[in-house]
C-alpha positions in Angstrom: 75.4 175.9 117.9 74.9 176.7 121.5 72.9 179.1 123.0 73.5 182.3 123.4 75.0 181.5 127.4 77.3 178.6 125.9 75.0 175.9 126.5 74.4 173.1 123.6 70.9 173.1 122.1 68.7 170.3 122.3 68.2 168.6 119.3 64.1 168.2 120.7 62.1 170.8 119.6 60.8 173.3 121.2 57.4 174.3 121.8 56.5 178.5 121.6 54.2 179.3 123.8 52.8 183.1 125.0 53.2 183.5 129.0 49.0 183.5 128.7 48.4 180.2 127.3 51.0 178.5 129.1 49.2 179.8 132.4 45.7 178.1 130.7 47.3 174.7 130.4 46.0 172.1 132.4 46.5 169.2 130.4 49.6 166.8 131.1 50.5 163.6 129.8 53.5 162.9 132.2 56.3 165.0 130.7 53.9 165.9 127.7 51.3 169.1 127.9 48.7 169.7 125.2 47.8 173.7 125.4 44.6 175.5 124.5 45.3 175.6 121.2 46.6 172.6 121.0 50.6 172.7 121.1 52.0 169.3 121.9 55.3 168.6 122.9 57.4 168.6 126.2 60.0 171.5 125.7 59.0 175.3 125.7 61.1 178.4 123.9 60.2 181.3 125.7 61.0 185.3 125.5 59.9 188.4 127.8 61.1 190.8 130.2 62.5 189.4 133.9 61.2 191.4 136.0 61.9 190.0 139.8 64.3 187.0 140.8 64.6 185.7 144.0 67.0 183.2 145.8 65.8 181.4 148.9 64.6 177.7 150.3 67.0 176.2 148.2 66.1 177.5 144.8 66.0 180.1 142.4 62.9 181.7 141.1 62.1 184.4 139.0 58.8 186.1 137.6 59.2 186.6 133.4 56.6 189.0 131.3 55.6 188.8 128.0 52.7 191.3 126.5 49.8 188.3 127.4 50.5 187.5 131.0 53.5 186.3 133.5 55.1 182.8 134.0 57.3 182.0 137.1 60.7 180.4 136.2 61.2 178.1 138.8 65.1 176.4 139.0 67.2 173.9 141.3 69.8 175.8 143.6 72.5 174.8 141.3 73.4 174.1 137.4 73.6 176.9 134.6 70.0 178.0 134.4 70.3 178.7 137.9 73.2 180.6 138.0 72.3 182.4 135.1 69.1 183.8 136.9 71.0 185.2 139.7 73.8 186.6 137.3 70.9 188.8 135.4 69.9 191.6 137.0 66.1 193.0 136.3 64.5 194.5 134.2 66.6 192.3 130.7 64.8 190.5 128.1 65.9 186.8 128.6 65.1 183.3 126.4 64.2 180.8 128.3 63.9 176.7 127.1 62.8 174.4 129.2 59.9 172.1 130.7 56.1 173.1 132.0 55.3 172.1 135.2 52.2 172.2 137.7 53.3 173.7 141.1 50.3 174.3 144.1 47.7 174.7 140.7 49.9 177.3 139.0 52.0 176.3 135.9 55.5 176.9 136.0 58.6 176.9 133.9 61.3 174.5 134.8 64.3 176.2 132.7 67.4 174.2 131.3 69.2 177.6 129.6 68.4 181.3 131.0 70.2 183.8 128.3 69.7 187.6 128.4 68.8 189.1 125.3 68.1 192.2 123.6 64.7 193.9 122.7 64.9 193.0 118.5 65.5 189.6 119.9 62.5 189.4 121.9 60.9 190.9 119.2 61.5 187.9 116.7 60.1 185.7 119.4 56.9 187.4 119.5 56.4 187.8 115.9 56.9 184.3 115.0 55.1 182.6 118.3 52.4 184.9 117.3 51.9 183.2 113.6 52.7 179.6 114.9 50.0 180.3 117.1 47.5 181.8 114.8 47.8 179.0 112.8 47.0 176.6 115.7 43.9 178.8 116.5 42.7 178.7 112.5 43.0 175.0 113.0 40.7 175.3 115.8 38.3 177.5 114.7 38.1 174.9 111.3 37.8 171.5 113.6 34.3 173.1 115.5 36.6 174.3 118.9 35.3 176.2 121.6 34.6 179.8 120.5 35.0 181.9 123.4 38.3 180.3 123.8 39.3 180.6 120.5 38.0 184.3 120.7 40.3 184.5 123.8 43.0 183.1 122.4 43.3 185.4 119.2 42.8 188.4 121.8 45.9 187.3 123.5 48.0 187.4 120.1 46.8 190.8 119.1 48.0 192.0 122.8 51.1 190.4 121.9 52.2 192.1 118.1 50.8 195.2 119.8 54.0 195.2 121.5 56.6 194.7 118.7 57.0 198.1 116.2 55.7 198.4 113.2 58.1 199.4 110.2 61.9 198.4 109.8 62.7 197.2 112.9 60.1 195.1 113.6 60.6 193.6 109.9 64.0 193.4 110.6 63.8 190.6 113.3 61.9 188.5 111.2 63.7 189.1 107.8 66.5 187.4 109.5 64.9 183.8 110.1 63.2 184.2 106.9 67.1 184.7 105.6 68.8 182.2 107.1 66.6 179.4 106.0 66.7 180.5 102.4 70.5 181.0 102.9 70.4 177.3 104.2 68.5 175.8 101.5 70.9 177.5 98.6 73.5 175.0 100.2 74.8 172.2 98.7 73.1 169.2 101.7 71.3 172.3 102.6 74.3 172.5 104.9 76.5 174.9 105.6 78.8 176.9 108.5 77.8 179.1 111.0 80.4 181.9 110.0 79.7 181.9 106.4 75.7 182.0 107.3 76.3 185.2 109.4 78.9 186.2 106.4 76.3 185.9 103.9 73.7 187.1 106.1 75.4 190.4 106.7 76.3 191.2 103.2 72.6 191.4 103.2 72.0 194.0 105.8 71.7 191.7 109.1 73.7 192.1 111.6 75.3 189.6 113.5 73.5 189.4 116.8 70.1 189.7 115.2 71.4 186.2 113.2 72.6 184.3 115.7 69.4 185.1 117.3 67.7 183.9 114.2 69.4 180.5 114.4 69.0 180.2 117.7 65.3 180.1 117.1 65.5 178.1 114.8 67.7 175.2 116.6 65.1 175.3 119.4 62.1 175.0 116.7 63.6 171.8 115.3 63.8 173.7 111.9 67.3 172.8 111.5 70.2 171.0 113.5 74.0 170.9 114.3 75.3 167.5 112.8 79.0 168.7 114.0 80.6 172.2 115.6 80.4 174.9 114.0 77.9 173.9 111.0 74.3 173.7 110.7 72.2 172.0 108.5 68.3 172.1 107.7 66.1 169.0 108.8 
């Protein structure tokens, strides 16, 4: 599948982190960060509101918001993710994958894809960052960590799903993951095509935007692959 600008997804997973505690990383292995709460990994999946872009000195950088804090998107002159930047005009919701980086002590976000997105979209991001990284905090909190930042941490999710609706809506965006993966393991591999996932999916009530969203997520998670165009099958 490729991402929602027509870009192929990397088959490397993809780290979600909250605009807050990628600000608090400073820990790098070469291309590999750890964050606070201890997310590995060298790719980031990230969702929130662009909200100022700017095109001089030979790149492209932008600021992008989500409920805990603001990252900078920082991109060459040219390729997609920087001509997908200066295509979008603020205030959008946009996903962003790409590398962390360390620029003159502030940590910055070197993107490979820039997509706008809608609201229920960014929704789905917060809701399931928000339990990957609750469960990286309870595995914290168990191992003896640092209590005021755990406590600091845990204050940054609540901010976070203080920002995504209660009710249908919100349990809407994340019914749809939650669907597609139990729509994936029903077939036979655990295999199947993207048109007959978003077939199934909206004989069930989701629409098509909020699944390919869905998969999307779940591509850059690592939770499933694309072995060849046009299908998708669960790792």
């Amino acid at each position: 599948m490729d991402a929602p600008n027509g870009r192929a997804v990397s088959l490397a997973a993809a780290v979600r982190l909250f605009a807050g505690e990628m600000a608090r990383t400073t820990e790098f292995d070469g291309e590999t960060f750890l964050s606070p709460t201890g997310a590995r990994g060298r790719r980031v999946f990230f969702t929130g509101a662009l909200t100022a872009v700017r095109a001089a000195g030979g790149r492209v950088t932008a600021r992008v918001a989500d409920p805990t804090g603001t990252i900078t998107v920082a991109a060459g002159w040219r390729g997609e993710a920087a001509d997908s930047l200066r295509s979008i005009e603020p205030p959008a919701f946009v996903a962003v994958s790409g590398t962390l980086a360390v620029s003159g002590g502030e940590v910055t976000l070197v993107p490979e894809a820039v997509a706008r997105v809608e609201k229920p979209v960014r929704d789905l991001w917060v809701l399931r960052t928000a339990d990957l990284t609750l469960g990286r905090i309870e595995a914290l909190a168990a191992a003896d960590g640092d209590a005021g930042e755990i406590a600091g941490m845990a204050l940054m999710v609540r901010a976070a799903l203080s920002s995504v609706p209660e009710g249908p809506a919100g349990g809407a965006t994340q019914d749809a993951r939650s669907l597609l993966l139990s729509l994936l393991e029903e077939c036979p591999g655990r295999r199947g095509s993207e048109e007959d996932l978003f077939a199934r999916a909206g004989e069930r009530g989701v629409g098509r935007a909020a699944a390919e969203a869905a998969l999307y997520a779940l591509l850059e998670e690592g939770e499933c692959y694309t072995p060849s165009t046009g299908q998708v099958r669960l790792i």
